[in-house]
TORMIMI-717199 format. One record per residue: x, y, z of N, C-alpha, C in turn; residue in one letter. Coordinates in steps of 0.001 Angstrom, whole numbers, padded with zeros to 6 digits, always signed. Last residue first. Layout:
TORMIMI-717199
XYZXYZXYZa/...
END
This chain:
TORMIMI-717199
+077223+028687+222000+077064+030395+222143+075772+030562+223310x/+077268+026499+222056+078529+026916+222450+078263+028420+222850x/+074685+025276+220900+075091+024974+222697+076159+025829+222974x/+075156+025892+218377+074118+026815+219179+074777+026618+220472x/+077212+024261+217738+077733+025981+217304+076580+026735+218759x/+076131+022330+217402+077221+022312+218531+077237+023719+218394x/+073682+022111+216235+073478+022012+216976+074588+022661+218194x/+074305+024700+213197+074255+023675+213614+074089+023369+215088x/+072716+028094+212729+073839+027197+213105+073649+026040+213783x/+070409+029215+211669+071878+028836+210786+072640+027897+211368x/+068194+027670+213456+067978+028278+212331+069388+028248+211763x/+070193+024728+215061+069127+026310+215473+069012+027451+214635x/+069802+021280+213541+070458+023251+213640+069193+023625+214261x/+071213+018178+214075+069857+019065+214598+070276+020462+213972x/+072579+016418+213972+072418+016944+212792+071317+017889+212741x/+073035+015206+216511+073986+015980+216073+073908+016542+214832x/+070616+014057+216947+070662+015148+217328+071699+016070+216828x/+070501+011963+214713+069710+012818+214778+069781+013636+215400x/+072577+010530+216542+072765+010995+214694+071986+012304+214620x/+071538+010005+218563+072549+010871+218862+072937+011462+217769x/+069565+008239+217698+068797+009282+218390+070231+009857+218326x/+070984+006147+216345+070263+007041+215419+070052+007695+216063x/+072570+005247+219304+072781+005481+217849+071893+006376+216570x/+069795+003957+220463+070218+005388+220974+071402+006192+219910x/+069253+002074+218891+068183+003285+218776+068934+004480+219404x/+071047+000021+219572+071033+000871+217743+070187+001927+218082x/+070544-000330+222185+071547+000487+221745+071614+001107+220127x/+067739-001227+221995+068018-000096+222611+069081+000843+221985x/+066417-003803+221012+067437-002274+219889+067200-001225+221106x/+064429-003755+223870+065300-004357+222319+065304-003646+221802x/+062868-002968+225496+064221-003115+225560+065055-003158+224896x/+060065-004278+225665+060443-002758+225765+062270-002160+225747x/+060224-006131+225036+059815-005661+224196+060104-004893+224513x/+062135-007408+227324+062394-007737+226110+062204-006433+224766x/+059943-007109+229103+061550-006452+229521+061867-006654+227967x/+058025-008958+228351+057640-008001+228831+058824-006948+228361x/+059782-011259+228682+059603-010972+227444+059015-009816+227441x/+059856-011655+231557+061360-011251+230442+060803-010869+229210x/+057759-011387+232287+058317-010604+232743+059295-010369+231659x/+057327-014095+231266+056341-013198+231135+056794-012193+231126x/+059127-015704+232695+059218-015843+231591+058236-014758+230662x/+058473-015401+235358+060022-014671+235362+059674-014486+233402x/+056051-016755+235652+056149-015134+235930+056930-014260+235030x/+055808-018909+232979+056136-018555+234072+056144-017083+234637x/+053543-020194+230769+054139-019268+230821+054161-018957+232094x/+051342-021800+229547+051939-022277+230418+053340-021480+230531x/+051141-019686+226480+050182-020543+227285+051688-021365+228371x/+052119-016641+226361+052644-017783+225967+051385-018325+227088x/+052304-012868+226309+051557-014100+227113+052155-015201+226080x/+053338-010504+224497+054016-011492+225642+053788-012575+226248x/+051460-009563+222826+052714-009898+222296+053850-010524+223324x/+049119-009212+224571+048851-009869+223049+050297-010493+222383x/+050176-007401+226156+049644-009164+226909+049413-010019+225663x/+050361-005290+224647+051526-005766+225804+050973-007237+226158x/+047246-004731+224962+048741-004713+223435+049608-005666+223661x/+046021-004746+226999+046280-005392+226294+046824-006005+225301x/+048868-003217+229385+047653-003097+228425+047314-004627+227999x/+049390-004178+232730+050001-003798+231367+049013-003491+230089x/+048409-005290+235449+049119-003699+235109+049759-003585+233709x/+047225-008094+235254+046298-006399+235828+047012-005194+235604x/+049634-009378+234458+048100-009034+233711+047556-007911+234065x/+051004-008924+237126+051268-008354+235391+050276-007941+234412x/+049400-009983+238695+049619-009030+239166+050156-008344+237577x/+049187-013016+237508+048213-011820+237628+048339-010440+237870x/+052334-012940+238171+051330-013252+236540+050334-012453+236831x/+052191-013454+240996+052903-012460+240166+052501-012013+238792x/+050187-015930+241670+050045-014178+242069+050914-013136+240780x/+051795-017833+240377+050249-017181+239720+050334-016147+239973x/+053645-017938+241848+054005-017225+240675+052896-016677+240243x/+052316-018359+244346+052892-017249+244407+053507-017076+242736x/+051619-021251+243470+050785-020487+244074+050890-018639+244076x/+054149-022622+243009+052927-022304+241900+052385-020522+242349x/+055451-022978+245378+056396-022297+244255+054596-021612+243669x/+053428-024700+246503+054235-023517+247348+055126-022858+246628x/+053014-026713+244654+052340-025539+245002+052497-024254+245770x/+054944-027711+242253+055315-027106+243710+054375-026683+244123x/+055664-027793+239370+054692-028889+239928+054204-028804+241745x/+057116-025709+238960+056008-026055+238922+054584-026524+239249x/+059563-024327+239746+059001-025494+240060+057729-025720+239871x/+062600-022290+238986+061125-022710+238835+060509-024107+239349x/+064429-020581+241675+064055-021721+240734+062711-022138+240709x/+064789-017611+242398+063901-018678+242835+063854-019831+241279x/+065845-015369+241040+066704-015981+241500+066353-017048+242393x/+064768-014416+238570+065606-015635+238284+066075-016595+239304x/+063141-012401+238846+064496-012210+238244+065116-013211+238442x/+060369-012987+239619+060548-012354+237917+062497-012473+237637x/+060815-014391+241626+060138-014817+240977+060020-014234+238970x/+062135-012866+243667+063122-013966+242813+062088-014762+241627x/+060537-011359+244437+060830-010580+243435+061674-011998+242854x/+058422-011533+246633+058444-012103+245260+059009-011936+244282x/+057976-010261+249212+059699-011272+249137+059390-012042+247471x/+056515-007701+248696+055936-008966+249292+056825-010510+248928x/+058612-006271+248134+057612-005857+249167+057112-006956+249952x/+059272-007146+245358+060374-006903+246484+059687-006704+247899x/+056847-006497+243874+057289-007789+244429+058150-007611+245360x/+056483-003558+244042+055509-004660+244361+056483-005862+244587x/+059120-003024+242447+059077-002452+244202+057888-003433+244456x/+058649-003721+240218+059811-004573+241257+059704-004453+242410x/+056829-002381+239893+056491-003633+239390+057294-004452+240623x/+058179+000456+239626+056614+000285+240434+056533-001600+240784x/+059816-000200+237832+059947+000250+239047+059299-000231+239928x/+058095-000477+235489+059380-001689+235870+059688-001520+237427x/+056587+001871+235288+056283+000543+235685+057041-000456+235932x/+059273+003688+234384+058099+003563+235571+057452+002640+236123x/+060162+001813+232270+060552+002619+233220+059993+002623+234510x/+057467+002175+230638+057806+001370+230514+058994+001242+232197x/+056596+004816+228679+056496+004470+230623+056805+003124+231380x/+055807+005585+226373+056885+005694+227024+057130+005138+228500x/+052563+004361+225180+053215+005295+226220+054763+004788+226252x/+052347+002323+223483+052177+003523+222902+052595+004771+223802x/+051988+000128+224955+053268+000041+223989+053363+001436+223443x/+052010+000617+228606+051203+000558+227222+052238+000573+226396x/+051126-000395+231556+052488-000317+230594+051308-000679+229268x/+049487+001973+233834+049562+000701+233066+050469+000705+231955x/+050106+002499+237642+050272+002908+236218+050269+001756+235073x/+050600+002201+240351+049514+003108+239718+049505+003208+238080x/+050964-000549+241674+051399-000279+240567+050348+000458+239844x/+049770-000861+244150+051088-000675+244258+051296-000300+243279x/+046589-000617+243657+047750+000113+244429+048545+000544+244844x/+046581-002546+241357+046773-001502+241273+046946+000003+242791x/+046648-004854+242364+047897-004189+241671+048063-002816+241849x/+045217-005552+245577+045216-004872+244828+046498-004483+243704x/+045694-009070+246905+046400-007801+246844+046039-007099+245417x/+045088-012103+247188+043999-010957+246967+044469-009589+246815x/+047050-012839+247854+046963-013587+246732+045709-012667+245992x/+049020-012477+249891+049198-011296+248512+048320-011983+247348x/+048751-014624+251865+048070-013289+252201+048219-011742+250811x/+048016-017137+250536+048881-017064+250596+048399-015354+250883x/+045561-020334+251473+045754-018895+250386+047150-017557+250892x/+045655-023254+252369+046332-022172+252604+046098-021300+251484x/+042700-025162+253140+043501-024540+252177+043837-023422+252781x/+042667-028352+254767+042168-026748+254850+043070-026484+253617x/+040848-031587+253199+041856-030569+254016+041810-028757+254065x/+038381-033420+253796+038775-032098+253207+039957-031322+253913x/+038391-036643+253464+037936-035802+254396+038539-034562+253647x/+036938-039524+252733+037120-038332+251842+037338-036805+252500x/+038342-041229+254387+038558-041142+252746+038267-039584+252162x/+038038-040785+257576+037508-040699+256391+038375-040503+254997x/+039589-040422+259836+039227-041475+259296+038719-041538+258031x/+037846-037460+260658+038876-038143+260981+038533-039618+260564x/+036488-035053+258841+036056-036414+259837+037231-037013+259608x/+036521-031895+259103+036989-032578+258768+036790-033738+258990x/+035816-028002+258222+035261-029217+258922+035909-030570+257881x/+036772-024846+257927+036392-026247+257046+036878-027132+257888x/+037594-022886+259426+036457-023154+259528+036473-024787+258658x/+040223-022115+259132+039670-022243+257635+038236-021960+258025x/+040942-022172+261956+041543-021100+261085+041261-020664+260046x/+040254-024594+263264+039600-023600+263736+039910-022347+262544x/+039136-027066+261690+040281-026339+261302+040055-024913+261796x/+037189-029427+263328+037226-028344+262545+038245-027995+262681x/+036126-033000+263703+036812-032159+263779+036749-030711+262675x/+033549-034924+264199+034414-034572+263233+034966-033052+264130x/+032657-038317+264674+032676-037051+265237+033479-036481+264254x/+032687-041213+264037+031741-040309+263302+032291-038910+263657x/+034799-042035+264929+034310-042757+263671+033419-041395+263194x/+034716-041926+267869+035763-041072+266863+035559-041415+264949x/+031900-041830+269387+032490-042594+268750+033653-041602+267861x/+031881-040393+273291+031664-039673+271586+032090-041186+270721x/+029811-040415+276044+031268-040768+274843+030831-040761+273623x/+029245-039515+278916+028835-039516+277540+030075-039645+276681x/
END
């Protein structure tokens, strides 16, 4: 018994998706990349709000997620962008989503950009929570050194 190779078709034992050899229109398998379904919130118990302090925490949480699953050159620069790459694409999406799912909406209102990269999401993310650091820690040291404990000024209290 002989098969014609015209008609018979082949399967992708790994996808299941069935293929006819020869054919124009045959379907290739798709690779999904094994972090593409990964819970955020497992790795990243906590959501970055503009109104919480926690900014910190989640940066942590954030890096340790990617560093985990080798994505971290994706927020810090050190994977060149490519776009048009699907083997680049595929895994930034992940990262993006993975942002989306752990920051408020506040935070996604003043960072998202349409056609916006992980790293570029991330930075501006880092940005908001970042900027005027140093003038702020300036007024915070003003403000303490002009603190008193009922008569005596801040340095007088710490001394006694």
């Amino acid at each position: 018994m002989s098969t014609d190779s015209s008609t018979s078709s082949a399967s992708c034992p790994s996808s299941g998706i069935g293929t006819t050899p020869g054919s124009s229109d045959s379907v290739l398998p798709i690779f999904i990349n094994p972090y593409a379904s990964v819970n955020v919130k497992t790795h990243v118990p906590i959501e970055l709000d503009l109104r919480l302090p926690n900014y910190n925490n989640w940066n942590a949480f954030f890096t340790a997620m990617c560093g985990k699953f080798g994505l971290l050159g994706h927020i810090n620069g050190t994977i060149t962008s490519r776009p048009t790459d699907p083997t680049w694409n595929q895994p930034d999406a992940c990262v993006r989503s993975w942002m989306y799912g752990s920051v408020s909406d506040g935070v996604l209102d003043l960072a998202m950009a349409p056609d916006q990269t992980a790293r570029a999401l991330y930075t501006a993310i880092h940005d908001m929570f970042q900027a005027n650091q140093e003038p702020r820690t300036v007024i915070l040291n003003q403000e303490f050194a002009s603190l008193s404990q009922g008569d005596l000024p801040i340095e007088a209290y710490a001394r006694s």
